[in-house]
C-alpha positions as CSV (number, residue, x, y, z in Angstrom):
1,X,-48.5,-23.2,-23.9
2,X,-44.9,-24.9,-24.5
3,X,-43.8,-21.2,-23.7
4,X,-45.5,-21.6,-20.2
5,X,-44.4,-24.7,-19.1
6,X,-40.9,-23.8,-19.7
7,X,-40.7,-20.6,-17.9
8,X,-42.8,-22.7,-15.0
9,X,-39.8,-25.7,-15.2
10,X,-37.3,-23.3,-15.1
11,X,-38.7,-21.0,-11.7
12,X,-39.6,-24.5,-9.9
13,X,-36.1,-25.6,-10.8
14,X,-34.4,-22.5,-9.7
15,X,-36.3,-22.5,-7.1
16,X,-34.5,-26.0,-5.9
17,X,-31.2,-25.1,-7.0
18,X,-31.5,-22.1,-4.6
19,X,-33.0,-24.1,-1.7
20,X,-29.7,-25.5,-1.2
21,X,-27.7,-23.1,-1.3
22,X,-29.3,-21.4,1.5
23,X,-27.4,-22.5,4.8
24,X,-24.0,-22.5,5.6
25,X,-22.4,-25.6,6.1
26,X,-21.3,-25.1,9.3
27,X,-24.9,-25.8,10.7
28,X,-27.1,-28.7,11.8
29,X,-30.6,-29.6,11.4
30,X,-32.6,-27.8,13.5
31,X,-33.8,-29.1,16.9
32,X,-37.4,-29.5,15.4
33,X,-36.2,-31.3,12.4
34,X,-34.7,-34.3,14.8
35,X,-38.0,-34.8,16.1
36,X,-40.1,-34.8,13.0
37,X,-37.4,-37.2,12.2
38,X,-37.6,-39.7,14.5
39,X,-41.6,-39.8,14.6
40,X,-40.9,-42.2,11.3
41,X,-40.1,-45.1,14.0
42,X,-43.5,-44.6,15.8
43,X,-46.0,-43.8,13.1
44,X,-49.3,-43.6,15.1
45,X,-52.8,-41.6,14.1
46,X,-51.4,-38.4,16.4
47,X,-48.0,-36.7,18.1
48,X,-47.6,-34.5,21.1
49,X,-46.3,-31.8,18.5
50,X,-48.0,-32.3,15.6
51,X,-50.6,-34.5,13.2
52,X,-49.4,-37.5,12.0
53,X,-48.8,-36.1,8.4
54,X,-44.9,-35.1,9.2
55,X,-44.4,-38.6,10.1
56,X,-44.9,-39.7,6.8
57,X,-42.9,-38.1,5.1
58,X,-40.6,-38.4,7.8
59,X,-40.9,-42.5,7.0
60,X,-40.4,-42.0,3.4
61,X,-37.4,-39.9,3.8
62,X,-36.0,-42.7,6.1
63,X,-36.8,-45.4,2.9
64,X,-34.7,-43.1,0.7
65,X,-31.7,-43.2,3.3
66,X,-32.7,-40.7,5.7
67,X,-29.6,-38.1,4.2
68,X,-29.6,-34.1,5.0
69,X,-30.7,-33.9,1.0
70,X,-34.0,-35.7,1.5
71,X,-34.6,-34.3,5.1
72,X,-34.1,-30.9,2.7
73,X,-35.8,-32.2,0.0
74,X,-39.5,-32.3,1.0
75,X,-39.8,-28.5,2.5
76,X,-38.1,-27.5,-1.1
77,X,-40.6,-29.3,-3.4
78,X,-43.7,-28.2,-1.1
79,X,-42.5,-24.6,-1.9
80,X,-42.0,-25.2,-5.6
81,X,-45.6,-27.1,-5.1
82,X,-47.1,-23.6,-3.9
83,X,-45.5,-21.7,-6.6
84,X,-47.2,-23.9,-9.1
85,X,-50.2,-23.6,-7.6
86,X,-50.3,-19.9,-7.7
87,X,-49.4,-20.0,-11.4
88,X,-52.4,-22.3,-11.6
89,X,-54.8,-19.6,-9.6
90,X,-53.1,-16.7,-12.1
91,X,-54.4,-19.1,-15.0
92,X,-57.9,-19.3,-13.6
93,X,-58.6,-16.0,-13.1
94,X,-57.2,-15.3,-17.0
95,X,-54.0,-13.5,-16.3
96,X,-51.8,-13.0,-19.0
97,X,-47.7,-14.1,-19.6
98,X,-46.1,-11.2,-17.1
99,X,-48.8,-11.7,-14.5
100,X,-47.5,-15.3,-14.4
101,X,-44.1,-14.4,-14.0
102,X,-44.8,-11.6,-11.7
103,X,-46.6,-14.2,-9.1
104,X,-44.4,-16.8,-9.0
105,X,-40.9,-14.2,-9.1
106,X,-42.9,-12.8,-5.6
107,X,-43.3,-16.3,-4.2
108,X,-40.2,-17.5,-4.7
109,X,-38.4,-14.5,-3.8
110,X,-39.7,-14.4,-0.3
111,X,-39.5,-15.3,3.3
112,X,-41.1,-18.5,2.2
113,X,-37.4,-19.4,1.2
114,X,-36.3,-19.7,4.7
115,X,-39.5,-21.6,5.6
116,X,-38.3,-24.0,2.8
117,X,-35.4,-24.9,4.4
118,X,-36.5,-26.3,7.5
119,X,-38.0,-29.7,7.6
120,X,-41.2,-28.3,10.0
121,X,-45.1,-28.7,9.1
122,X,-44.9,-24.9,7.8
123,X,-43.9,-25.8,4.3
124,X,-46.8,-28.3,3.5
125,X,-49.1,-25.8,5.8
126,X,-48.7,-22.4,3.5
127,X,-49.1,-25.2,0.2
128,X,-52.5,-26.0,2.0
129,X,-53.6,-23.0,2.6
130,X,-52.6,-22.1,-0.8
131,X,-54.1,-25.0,-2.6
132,X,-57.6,-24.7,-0.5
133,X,-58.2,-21.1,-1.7
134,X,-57.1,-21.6,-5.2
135,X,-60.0,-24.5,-4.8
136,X,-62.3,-22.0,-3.7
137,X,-61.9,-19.8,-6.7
138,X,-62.4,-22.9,-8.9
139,X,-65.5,-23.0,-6.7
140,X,-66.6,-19.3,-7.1
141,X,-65.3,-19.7,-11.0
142,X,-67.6,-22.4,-12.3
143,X,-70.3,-23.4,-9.1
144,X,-69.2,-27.0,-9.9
145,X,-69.9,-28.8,-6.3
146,X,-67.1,-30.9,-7.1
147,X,-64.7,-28.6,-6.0
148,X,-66.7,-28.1,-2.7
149,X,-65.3,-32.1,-1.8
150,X,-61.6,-31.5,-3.2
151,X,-61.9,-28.2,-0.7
152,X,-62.7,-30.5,1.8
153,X,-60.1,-33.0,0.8
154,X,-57.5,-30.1,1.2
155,X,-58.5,-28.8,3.9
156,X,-58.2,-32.9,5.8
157,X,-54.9,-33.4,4.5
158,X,-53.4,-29.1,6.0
159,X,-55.4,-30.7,9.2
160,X,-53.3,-33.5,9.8
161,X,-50.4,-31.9,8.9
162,X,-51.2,-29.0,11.0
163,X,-53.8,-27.6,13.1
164,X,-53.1,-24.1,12.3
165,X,-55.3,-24.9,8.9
166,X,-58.6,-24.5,11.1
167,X,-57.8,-20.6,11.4
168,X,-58.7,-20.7,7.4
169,X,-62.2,-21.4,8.1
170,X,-63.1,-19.1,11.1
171,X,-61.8,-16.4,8.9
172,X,-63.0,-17.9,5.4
173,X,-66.6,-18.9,7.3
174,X,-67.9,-14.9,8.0
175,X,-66.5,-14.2,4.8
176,X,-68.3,-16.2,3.0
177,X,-71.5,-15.0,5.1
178,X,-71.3,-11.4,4.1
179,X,-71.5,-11.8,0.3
180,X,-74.0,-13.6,-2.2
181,X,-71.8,-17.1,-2.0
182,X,-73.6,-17.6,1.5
183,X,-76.4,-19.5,-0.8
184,X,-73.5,-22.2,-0.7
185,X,-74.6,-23.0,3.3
186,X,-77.8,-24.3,1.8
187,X,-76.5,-27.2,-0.1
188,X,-76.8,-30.5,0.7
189,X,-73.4,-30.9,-0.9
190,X,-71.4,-28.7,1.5
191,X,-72.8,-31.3,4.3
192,X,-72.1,-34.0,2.8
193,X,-68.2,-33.0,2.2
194,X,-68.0,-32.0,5.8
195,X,-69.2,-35.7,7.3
196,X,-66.6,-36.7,4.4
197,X,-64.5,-34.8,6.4
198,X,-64.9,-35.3,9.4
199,X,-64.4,-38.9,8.5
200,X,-61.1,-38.2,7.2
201,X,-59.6,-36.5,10.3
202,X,-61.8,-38.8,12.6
203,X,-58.5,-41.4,13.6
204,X,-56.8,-38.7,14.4
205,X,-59.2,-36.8,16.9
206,X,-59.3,-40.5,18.1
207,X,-56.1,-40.6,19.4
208,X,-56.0,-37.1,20.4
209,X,-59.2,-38.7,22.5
210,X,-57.6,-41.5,24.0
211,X,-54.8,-38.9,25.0
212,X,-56.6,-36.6,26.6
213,X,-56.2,-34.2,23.8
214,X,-52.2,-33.3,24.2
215,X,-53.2,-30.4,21.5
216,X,-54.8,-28.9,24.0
217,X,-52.4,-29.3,26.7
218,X,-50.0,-27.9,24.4
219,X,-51.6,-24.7,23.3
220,X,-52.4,-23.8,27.2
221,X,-48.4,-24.2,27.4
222,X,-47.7,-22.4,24.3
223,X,-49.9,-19.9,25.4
224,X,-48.1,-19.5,28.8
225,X,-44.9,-20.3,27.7
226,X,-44.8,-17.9,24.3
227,X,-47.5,-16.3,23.2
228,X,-47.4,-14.5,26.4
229,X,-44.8,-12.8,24.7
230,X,-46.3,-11.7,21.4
231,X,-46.8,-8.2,20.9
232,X,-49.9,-7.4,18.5
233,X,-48.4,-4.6,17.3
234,X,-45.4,-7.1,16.6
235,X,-47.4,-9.7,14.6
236,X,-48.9,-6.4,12.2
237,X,-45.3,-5.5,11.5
238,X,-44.3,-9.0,10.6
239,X,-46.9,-9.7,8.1
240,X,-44.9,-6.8,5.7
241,X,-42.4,-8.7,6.1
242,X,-43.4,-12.2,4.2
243,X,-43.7,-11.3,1.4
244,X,-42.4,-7.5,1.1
245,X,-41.1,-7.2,-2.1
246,X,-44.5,-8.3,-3.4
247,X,-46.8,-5.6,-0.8
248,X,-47.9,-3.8,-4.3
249,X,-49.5,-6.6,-5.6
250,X,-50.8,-7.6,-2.2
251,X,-52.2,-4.2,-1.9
252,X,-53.3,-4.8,-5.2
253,X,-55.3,-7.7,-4.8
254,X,-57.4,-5.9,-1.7
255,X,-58.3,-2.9,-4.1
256,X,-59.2,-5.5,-6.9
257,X,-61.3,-7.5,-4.9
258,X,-63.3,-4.5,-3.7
259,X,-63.6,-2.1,-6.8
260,X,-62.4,-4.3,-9.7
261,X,-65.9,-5.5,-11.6
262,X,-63.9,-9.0,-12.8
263,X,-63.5,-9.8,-9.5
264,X,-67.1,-9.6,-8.2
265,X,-67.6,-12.8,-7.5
266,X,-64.4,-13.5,-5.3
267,X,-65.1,-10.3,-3.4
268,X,-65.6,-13.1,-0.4
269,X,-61.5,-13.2,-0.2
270,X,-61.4,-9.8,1.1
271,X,-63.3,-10.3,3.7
272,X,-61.4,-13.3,4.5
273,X,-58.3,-11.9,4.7
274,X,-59.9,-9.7,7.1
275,X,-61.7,-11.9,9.6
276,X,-58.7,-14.3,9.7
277,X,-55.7,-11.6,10.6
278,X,-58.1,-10.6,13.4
279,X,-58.4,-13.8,14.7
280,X,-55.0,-14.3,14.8
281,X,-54.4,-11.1,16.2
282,X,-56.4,-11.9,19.0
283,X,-54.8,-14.8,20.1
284,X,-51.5,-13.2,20.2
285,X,-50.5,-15.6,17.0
286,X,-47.0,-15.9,15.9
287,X,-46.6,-14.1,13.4
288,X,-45.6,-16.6,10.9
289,X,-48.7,-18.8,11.1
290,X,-50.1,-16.2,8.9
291,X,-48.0,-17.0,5.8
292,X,-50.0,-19.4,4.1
293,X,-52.5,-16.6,3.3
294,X,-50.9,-14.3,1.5
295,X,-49.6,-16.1,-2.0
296,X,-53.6,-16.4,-3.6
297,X,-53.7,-12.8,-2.7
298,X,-50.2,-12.7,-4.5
299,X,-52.1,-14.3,-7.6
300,X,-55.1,-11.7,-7.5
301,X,-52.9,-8.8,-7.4
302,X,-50.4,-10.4,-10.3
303,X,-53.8,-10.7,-12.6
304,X,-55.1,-7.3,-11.9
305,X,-51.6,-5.6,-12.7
306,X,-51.1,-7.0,-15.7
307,X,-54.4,-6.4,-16.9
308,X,-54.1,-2.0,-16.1
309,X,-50.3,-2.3,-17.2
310,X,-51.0,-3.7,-20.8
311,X,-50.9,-0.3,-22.7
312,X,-49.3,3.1,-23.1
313,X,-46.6,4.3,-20.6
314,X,-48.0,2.1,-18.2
315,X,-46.5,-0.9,-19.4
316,X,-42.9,0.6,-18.6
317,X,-43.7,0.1,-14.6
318,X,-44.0,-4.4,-15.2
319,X,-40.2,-4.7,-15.0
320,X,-40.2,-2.1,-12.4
321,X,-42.6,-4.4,-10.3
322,X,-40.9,-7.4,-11.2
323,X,-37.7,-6.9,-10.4
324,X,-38.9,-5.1,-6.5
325,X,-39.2,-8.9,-5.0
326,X,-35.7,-9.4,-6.3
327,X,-34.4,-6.2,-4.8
328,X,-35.9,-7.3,-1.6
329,X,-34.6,-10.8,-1.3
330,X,-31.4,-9.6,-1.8
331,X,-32.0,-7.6,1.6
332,X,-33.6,-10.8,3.0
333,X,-30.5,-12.6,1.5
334,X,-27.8,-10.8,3.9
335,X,-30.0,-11.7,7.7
336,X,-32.9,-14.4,7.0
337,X,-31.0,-17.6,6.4
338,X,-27.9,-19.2,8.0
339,X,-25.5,-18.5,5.1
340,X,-23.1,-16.2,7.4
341,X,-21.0,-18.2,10.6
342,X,-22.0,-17.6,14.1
343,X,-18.7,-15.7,14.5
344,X,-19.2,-13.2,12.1
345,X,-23.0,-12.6,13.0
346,X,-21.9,-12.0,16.6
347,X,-19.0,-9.4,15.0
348,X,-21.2,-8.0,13.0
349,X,-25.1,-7.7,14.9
350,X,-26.1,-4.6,13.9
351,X,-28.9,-5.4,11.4
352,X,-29.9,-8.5,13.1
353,X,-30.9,-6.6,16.2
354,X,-32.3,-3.5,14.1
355,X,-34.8,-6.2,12.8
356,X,-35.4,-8.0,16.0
357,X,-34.0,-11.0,15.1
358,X,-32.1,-11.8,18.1
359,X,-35.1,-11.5,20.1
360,X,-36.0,-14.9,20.9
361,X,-39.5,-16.8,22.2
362,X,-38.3,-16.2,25.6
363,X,-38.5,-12.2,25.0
364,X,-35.0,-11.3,25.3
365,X,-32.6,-10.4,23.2
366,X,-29.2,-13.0,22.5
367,X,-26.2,-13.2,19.9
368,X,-27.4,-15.1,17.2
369,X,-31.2,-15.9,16.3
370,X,-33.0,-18.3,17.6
371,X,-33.1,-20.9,14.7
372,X,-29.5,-20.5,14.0
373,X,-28.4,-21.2,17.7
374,X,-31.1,-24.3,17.4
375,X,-29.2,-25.4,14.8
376,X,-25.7,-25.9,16.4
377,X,-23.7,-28.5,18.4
378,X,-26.1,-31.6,17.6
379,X,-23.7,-33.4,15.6
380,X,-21.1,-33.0,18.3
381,X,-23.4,-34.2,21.1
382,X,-24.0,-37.3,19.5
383,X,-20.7,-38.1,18.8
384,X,-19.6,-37.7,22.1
385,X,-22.4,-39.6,23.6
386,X,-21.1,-42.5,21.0
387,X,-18.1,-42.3,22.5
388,X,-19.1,-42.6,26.2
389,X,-21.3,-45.0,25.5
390,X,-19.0,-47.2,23.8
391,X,-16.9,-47.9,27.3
392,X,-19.6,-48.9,29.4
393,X,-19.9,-52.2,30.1
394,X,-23.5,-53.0,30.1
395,X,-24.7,-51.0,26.4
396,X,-27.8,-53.5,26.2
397,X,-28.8,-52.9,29.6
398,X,-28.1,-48.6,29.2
399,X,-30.9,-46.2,29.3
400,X,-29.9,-42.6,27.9
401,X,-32.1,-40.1,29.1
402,X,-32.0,-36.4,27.4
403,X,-33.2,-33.2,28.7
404,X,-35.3,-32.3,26.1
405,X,-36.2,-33.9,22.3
406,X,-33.8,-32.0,20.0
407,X,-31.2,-34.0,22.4
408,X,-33.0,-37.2,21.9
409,X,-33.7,-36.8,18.2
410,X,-30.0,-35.7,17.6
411,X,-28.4,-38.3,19.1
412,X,-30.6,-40.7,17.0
413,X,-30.2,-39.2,13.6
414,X,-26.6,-38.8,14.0
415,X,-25.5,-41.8,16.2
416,X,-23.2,-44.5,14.4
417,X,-23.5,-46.5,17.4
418,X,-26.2,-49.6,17.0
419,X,-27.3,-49.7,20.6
420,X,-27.7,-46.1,21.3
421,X,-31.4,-45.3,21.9
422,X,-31.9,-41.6,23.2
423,X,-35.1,-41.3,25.5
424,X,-36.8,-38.0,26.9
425,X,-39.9,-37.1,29.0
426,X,-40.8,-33.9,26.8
427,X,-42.5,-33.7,23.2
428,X,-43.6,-37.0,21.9
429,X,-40.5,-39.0,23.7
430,X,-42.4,-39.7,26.7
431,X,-45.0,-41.9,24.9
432,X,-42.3,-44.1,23.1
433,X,-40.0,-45.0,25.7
434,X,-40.2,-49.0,26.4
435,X,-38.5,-50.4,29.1
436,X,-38.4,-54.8,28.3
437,X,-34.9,-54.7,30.0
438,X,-33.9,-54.4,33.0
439,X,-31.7,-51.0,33.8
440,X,-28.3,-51.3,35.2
441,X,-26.6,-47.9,33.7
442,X,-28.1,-44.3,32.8
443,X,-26.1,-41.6,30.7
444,X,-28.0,-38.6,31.7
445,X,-27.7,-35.7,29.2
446,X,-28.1,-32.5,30.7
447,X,-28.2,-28.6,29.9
448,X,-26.0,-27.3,32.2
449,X,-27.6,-23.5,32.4
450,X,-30.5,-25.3,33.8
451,X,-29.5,-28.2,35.7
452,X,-29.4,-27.4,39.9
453,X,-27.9,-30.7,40.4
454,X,-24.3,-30.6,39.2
455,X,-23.4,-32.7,41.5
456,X,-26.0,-35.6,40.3
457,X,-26.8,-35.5,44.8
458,X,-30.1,-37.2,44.1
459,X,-28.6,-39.9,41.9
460,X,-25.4,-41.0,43.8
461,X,-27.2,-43.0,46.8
462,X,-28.7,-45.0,44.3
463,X,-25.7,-46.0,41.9
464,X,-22.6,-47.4,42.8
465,X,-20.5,-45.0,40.8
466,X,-21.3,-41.6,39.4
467,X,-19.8,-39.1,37.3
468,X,-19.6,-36.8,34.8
469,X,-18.0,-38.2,31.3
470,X,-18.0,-35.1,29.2
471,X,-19.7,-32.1,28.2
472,X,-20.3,-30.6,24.5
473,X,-19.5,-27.0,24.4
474,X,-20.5,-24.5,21.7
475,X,-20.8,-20.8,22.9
476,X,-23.1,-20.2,20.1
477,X,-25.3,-23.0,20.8
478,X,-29.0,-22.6,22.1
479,X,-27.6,-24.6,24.5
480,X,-24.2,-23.7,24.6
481,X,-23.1,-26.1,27.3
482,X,-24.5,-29.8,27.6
483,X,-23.2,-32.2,30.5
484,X,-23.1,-36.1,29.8
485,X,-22.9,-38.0,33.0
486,X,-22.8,-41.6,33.7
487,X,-24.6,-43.4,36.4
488,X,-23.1,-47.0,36.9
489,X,-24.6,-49.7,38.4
490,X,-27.9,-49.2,40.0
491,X,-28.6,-50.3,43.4
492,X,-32.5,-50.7,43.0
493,X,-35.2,-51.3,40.7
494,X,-34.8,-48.1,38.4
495,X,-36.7,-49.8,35.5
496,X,-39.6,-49.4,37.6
497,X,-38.7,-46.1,39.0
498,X,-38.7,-44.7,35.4
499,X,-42.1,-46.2,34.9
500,X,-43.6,-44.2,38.0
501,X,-42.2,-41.2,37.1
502,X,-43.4,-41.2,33.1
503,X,-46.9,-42.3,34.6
504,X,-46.9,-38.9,36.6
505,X,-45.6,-36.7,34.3
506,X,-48.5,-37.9,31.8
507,X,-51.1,-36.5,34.2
């Protein structure tokens, strides 16, 4: 046992140690990460974006100072939480010493590093996932109905962190259907965890009633605005990708649960694996919303292994299949996280477009990948809106208003200035703005690719004095070129002209 928990210690440590050292320092947080961020300073039952879970953390992170390591931290130790939950599943279903070690070296060794490193609901979503199924094979194990409310427990928590977690149960509910565990529907238990349930998540579909259900209003957008542009064939390709150095044991896991007589009884998992990739398929899912399937399949396939490799010449192929996640990562290593400069991505493209990397959401194809252009220029933008903010003469009667949140949350995780508040009308922005003071200046952030007033012609009959201050450049930038202007002394009631125009946009 001592022999276990040290080899655990030492992968969840590495595991840390490599987290950061994954991203060149030459990069930001990511434009997501701002906005997580800042939901710490309006904790509410329900975002725009997301459940209220991120926010949480987001306030703790804020207690402990709010630095880059903590904002790091909490995507690191929900991956080194889903490695030891796998290890736990491996235990359960009696796996030996190198089926241990072969799960958790295929886990860590794995896209989910990248996901690790950004401070998004992904990291604690694949640890939900993760932690529900190994649950169920407690379930399926022992018929304990115990485990039937910590399910349900897990499951509440993934739902509030992200609603992604409800594609578990259309795919786990069939599943379940087709194989002798359906008796489970028949107990009064099962019912009883779901009004549990239900009670659980109940504030939060509150607010997402007294809303008008934003979640909704955002997948209709996402739907037009993305998914649109998800190939099928795409999302099938990508799922090899997660976790490729581990696709024997994967593979192993599906023969196992169908033919291999130990596994009977979690035969259900299969099927589940089945039923929810279809579903996802179907709604043209992004590809990475699968992920938090695959590591209990990981666990399955680690058991069965090293149960047929134990004897004879077969036990010669373990450090064969061990070391194949390794081999991959180090592929993974060279294009999957920003450890390389813009510069020398842009000189050197090649493999980045061979893997389709620098196609973006929008379809096309541009210089750098997507989450490394999000991740540039943010720091720089707030400093410079500091520094135009600190000559105007009315700061406690400025309203700075940013195209878009990863402006807004930027300028308000990196600002040194006391006075500088950074307001939006899209994401969650929109429902925090207050306006108890009356307006005299605006600092109007802009992207200039999309702005078609560069002349500010609908703001200058209504301020005495308008121009533009400064703009951040950054070639490589998502938004390579951002315009700061500054609209002095208003000549009406703009407070209340704000007001009018956040009411209408809400509809």
């Amino acid at each position: 046992m001592f022999k276990k928990n040290l080899i655990l210690s030492g992968f969840v440590l590495f595991k840390f140690i490599l987290q950061f050292n994954l991203i060149n320092s030459v990069y930001d947080l990511h434009r997501d990460e701002y906005l997580h961020l800042d939901q710490a300073h309006h904790l509410a039952w329900g975002f725009t974006s997301v459940p209220p879970f991120t926010s949480w953390i987001s306030w703790l992170i804020s207690v402990l100072g709010g630095s880059v390591f903590w904002v790091k931290f909490f995507p690191a130790l929900f991956g080194a939480l889903t490695i030891f939950v796998v290890w736990k599943a491996v235990e359960t279903l009696k796996g030996n010493l190198f089926s241990l070690v072969l799960s958790v070296t295929c886990v860590l060794f794995s896209t989910l590093l990248y996901v690790n490193t950004l401070y998004q609901p992904n990291s604690f979503d694949v640890l939900c996932w993760t932690a529900f199924y190994f649950i169920l094979i407690k379930y399926f194990s022992t018929d304990q109905t115990k485990w039937i409310y910590i399910a349900t427990l897990a499951f509440c928590v993934g739902f509030l962190n992200k609603y992604n977690i409800v594609f578990l149960l259309i795919g786990l509910f069939p599943a379940i259907l087709v194989t002798h565990h359906r008796k489970m529907f028949v107990k009064r238990d099962l019912y009883l965890a779901l009004l549990v349930g239900f009670i659980l998540v109940l504030p939060n579909l509150i607010w997402q009633t007294i809303h008008n259900f934003p979640v909704f209003h955002h997948l209709v957008e996402l739907s037009d605005t993305q998914l649109v542009n998800v190939d099928r064939l795409d999302f099938l390709k990508s799922q090899f990708l997660f976790f490729a150095g581990a696709l024997p044991v994967i593979f192993s896991a599906f023969y196992a649960l169908l033919f291999y007589k130990p596994f009977e009884q979690y035969k259900s998992f299969f099927w589940a694996i089945v039923f929810t990739l279809t579903v996802f398929i179907f709604f043209r899912a992004k590809s990475y919303y699968a992920m938090g399937i695959y590591p209990i399949y990981i666990a399955f396939g680690s058991v069965f292994l090293g149960n047929i490799l134990q004897n004879g010449w077969k036990k010669y192929i373990q450090p064969v299949i061990i070391i194949l996640p390794l081999l991959f990562f180090m592929l993974l290593y060279a294009i999957a996280f920003p450890n390389k400069s813009p510069g020398d991505i842009v000189n050197n493209p090649q493999i980045y477009q061979k893997t389709g990397m620098l196609r973006w959401e929008d379809g096309k194809e541009h210089a750098l990948p997507q989450d490394f252009a999000d991740m540039l220029g943010w720091k720089a933008l707030a400093a410079i809106v500091d520094s135009v903010f600190s000559n105007l003469p009315n700061p406690d009667n400025t309203f700075i208003l940013c195209d878009n949140y990863g402006q807004a949350g930027a300028i308000n995780y990196y600002t040194t200035h006391k006075k500088v508040i950074a307001h939006s009308y899209s994401a969650d922005y929109i429902n925090w703005i207050t306006l108890d003071k009356q307006i005299k200046d605006v600092v109007l952030i802009k992207v200039a690719f999309w702005d078609d007033d560069k002349d500010r012609q609908k703001e200058t009959p209504f301020f005495d004095t308008v121009y533009l201050a400064a703009q951040r450049i950054n070639q490589y930038a998502r938004e390579d070129t951002i315009s700061i202007y500054v609209l002095k002394g208003a000549n009406f009631d703009i407070t209340k002209i704000i007001k009018a125009d956040i009411e209408e946009r809400k509809k």
